[in-house]
C-alpha positions in Angstrom: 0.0 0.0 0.0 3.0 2.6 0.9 4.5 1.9 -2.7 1.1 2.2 -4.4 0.6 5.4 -2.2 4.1 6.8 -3.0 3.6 6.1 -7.0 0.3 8.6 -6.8 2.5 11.2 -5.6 5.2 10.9 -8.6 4.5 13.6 -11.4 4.2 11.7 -14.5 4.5 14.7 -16.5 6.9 17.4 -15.6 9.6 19.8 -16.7 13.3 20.1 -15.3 15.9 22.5 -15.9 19.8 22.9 -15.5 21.6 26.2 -16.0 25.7 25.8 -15.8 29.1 28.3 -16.3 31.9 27.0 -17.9 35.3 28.7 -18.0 37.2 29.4 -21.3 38.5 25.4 -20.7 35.3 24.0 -20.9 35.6 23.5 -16.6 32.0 23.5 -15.0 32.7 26.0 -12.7 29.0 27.2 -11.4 26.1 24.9 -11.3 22.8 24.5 -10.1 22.1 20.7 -10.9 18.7 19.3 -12.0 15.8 21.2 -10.7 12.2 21.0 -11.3 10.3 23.3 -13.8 7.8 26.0 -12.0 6.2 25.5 -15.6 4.2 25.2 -18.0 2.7 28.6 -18.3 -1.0 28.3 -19.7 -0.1 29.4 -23.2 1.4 26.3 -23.5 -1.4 24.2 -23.4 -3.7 26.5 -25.2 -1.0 25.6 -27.9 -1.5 22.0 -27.7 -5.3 22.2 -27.5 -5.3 24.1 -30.4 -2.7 22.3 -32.3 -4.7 18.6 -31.4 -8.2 19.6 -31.6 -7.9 21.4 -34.8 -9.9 24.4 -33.5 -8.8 28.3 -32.9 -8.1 29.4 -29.6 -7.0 32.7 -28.5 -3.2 32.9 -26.8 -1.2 35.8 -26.0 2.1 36.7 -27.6 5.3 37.7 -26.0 4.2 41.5 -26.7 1.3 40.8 -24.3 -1.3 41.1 -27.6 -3.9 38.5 -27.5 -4.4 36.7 -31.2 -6.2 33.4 -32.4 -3.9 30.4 -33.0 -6.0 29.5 -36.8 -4.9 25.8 -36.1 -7.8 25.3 -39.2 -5.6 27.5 -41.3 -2.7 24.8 -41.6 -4.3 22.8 -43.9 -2.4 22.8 -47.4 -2.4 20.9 -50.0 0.6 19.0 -49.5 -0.9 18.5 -45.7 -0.8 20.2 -42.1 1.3 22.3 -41.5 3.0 22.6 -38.0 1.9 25.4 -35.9 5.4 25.4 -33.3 8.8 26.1 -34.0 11.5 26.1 -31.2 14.9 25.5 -33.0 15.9 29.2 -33.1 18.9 29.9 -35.3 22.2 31.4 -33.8 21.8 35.4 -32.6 17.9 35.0 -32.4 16.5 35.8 -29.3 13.3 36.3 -30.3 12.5 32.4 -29.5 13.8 29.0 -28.1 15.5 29.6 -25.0 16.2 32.9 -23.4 17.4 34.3 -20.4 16.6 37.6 -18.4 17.3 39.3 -15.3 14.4 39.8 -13.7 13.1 37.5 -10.4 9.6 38.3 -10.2 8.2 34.6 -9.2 6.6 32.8 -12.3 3.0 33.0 -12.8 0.6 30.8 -15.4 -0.5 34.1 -16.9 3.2 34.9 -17.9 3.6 35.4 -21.6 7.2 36.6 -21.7 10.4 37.2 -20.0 10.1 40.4 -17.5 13.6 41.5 -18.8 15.2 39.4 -21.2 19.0 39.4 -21.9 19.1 40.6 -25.2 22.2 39.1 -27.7 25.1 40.8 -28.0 28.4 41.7 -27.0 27.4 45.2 -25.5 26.7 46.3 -22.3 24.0 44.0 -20.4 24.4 41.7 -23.4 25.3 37.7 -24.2 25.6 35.9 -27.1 23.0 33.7 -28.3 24.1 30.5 -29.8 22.0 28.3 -31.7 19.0 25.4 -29.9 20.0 22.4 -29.8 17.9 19.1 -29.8 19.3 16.2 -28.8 17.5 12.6 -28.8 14.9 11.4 -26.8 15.8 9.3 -24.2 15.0 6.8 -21.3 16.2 6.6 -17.9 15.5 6.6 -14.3 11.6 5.4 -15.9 11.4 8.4 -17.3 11.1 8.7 -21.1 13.1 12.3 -21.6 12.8 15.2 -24.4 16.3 17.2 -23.3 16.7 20.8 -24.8 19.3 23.4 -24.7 21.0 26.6 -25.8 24.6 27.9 -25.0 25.6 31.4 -24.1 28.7 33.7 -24.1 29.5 36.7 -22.7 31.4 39.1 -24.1 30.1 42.0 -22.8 33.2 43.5 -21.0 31.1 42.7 -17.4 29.5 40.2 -15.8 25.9 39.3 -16.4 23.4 38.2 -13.4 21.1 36.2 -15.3 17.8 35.6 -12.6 15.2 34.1 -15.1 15.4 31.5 -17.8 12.3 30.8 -20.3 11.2 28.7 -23.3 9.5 30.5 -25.8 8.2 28.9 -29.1 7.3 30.1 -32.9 4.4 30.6 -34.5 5.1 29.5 -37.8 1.9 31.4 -39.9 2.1 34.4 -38.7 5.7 34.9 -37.3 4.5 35.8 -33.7 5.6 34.2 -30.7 4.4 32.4 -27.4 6.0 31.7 -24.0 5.4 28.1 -23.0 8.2 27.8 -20.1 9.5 30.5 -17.2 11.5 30.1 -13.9 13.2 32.3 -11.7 16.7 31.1 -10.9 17.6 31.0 -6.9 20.2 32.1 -6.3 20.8 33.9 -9.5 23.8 32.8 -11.9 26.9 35.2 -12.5 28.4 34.8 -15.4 31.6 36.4 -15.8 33.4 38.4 -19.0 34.4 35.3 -21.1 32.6 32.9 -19.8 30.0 30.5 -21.3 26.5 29.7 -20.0 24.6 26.8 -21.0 20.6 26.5 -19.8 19.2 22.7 -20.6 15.0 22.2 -20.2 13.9 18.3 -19.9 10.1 17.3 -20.8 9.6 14.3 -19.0 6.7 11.8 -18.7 6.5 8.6 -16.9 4.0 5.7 -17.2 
C-alpha cells in the first residue's frame, strides 16, 4: 500500500531545468544541478489544445497582444502544417530559450520574459548561440525530451542572469508564445568570457 501510495504522488508529467558556467576550458565552474520546472505557463497548453483539436483558440504573444492560434488554417495541400517552431537559429533571441534578469516569481499568466537578456556583446548583453535538440531518451523510468542553448559573454562585465524561459514560434504568422519561465535562486553570475549553457527536460513517466 506505501508503494502504491508513493507512486500517486510521482508527477508523470513534468519539466526540469539545468543552467551551468563553464570557463574558457570547458571547466564547470558554477552549477545549479537538476531542478524542477515551476512551468508550464498556460499558453502552452492553449497551444497543444489548439494544435490537437484542430480548433482556434486565442493565446497571448510575447508583446502581451492577445491573437487566435488558426490551427484550421494549416491545412495545405501538401498536408498540415506545424503550428510550433522552437529550434531558433544562432543570434535569435526572439525564441527557443532565453534568459533575463528579472526574479519576479513565475506566474501561469506569464507570456514573456520580465527582462530578457538581449544578444550581443554590448553592455547587459550575451551571445546567443543556436537550440540544440538532442534525442529522446530513457532513464530513471522516465522517457526524456532534453533541450538546450549555450551562451557567451562578451560584454566587458559580468551578467546576473535571474530568469530563464522557453518561448516557441508561430510559424503562420511569425508571432511568438511563451510556454516555459523560472526564476533562478540564487541567481547565476556569469563572468566576461565565460560560457552559460541553460538545458530544459520534458519528461513523462508511465
Amino acid at each position: 500500500m506505501k508503494e502504491e501510495n508513493e507512486k500517486k504522488k510521482e508527477k508523470r508529467v513534468m519539466a526540469e531545468f539545468r543552467v551551468f558556467v563553464t570557463d574558457e576550458h570547458g571547466k564547470i565552474i558554477r552549477d545549479t544541478g537538476i531542478k524542477e520546472s515551476k512551468s508550464f505557463v498556460k499558453w502552452f497548453l492553449v497551444g497543444i489544445l489548439a494544435d490537437l483539436s484542430v480548433h482556434n483558440r486565442t493565446c497571448k504573444n510575447t508583446s502581451g497582444s492577445e491573437f487566435t492560434l488558426q490551427a484550421e488554417g494549416n491545412i495545405s495541400g501538401s498536408g498540415r502544417k506545424g503550428l510550433f517552431r522552437g529550434s531558433a537559429g544562432v543570434g535569435n533571441d526572439t525564441y527557443g530559450i532565453l534568459v533575463g534578469s528579472n526574479d519576479t516569481p513565475p506566474t501561469n499568466e506569464d507570456f514573456k520574459l520580465l527582462e530578457k537578456i538581449e544578444h550581443g556583446d554590448g553592455t547587459g548583453q550575451l551571445e546567443y548561440d543556436k537550440m540544440m535538440f538532442p534525442d529522446i531518451n530513457i532513464s530513471g523510468g522516465y522517457v526524456k525530451l532534453p533541450f538546450l542553448r549555450t551562451f557567451y559573454n562578451n560584454s566587458g562585465a559580468t551578467i546576473t542572469v535571474k530568469e530563464i524561459g522557453f518561448v516557441v514560434k508561430v510559424e503562420w504568422n511569425n508571432t511568438y508564445c511563451l510556454w516555459l519561465r523560472d526564476v533562478l535562486s540564487p541567481p547565476v553570475d556569469v563572468e566576461q568570457g565565460k560560457t552559460l549553457s541553460v538545458q530544459y527536460i520534458i519528461k513523462t513517466k508511465v
